[in-house]
N, C-alpha and C positions, 0 to 999 in steps of 0.2 A: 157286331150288331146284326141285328134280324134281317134276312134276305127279302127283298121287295117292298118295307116299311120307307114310306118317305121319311127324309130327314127331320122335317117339321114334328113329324107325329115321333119320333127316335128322340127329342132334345124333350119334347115336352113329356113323352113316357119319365126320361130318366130325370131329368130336373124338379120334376114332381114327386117321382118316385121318393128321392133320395131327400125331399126335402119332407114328407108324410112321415117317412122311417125315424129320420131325423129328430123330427118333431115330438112323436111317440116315444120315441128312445131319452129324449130330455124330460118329456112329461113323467114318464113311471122311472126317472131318476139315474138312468144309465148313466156313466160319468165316461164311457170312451167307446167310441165309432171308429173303426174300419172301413175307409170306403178303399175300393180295388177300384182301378183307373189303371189306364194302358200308355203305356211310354209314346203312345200314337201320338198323344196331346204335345211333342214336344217334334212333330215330323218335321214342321217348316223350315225346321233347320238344315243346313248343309253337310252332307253325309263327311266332311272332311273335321267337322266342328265335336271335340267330346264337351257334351252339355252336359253340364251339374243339374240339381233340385234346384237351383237359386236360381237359375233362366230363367225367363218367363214363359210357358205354352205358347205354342205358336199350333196349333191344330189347322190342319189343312180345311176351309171353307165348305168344301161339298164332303167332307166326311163326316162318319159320327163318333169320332174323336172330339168335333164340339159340343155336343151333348155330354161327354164326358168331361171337360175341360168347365161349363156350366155344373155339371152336378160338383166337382172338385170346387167351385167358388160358393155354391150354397151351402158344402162342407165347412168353410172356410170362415165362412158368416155367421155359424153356429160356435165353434169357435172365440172367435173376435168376441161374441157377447157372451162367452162363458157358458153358456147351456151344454156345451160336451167336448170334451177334448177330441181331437179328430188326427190320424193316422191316413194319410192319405200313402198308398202304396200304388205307383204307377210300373205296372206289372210289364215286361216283355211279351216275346212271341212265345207261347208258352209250348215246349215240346218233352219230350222224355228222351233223354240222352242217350240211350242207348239206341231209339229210330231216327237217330242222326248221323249215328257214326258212320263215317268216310263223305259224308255231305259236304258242299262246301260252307266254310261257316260263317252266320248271320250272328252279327253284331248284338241281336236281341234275345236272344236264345235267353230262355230260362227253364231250368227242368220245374217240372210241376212238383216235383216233392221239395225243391228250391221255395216256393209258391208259397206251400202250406207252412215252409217251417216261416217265412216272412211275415203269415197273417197268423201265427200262433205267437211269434215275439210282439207281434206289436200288440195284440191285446191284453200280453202280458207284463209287457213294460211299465215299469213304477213312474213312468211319467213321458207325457208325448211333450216335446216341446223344441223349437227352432233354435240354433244357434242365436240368431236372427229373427226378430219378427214377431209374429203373436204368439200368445203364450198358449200352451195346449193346443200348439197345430202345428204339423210336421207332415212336411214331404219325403219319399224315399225313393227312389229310384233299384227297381227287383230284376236283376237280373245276373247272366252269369259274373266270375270276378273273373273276367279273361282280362289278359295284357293289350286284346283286340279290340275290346269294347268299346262303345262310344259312350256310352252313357255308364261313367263310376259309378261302382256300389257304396264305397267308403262311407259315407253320410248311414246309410241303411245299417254299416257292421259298426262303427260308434255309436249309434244314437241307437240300435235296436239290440246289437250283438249277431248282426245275420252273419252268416259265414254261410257262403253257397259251396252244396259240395260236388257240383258239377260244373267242371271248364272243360274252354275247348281253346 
């Protein structure tokens, strides 16, 4: 999020943002939306706990991980009434693996060529949809396939085919 932007003005840029694009995107007929959202939306939880897609966001209050967590739900509602299928990909800490090596390692790590192959399957996929839940929307969780992880990829590499090719 932008350094120095209050929060207020950060939920209402992006919840508007996303929902203008959105808008546009269903009116001249687009049939599938990518929104990128940050694994932040899911901090509240306890660093001992591996959380799935199927959690609920718990975004910490004075971050702008709520703003994100809000644009994810007006993705959500686009969706639900069929105007566009929606891919919600909540991305890690996004680094390049090789300016990490001998670091200690963070749980969220995702290399950014990790990133791009995540937002090139899901626009590619013959169809977004939940094991569970509404049709045409689908959460993933991007990040490395470490055995360290807290947050699985699994959901991402059946439902999109991601295979991350950097672990740590």
């Amino acid at each position: 999020a932008p350094v120095g932007i209050p929060l207020a003005e950060q939920i209402d840029s992006l919840v508007r943002g996303t929902y203008n694009l959105f808008t546009a995107a269903a009116e001249a007929g687009i049939g599938r939306a990518v929104l990128v959202s940050s694994l932040e939306v899911m901090a509240g939880y306890d660093d001992a706990f591996q959380v799935s897609e199927d959690w609920q966001p718990r975004p910490r209050a004075d971050s702008a991980a709520v703003a994100e967590y809000l644009a994810e739900c007006v993705a959500r509602e686009f969706a639900r009434q069929r105007k566009l299928e929606v891919a919600v990909l909540r991305i890690g800490k996004v680094v390049q693996a090789e300016s990490v090596a001998g670091q200690a390692f963070d749980p969220r790590w995702v290399d950014r060529r990790d990133v791009v192959q995540a937002v090139s399957l899901a626009l590619a996929a013959e169809r977004i949809s939940a094991p569970r839940g509404t049709e045409g929307w689908a959460v993933f969780h991007i990040l490395s396939d470490s055995p360290r992880a807290r947050f699985p990829v699994n959901k991402a590499q059946t439902g999109l085919g991601y295979q991350p090719h950097y672990r740590w």
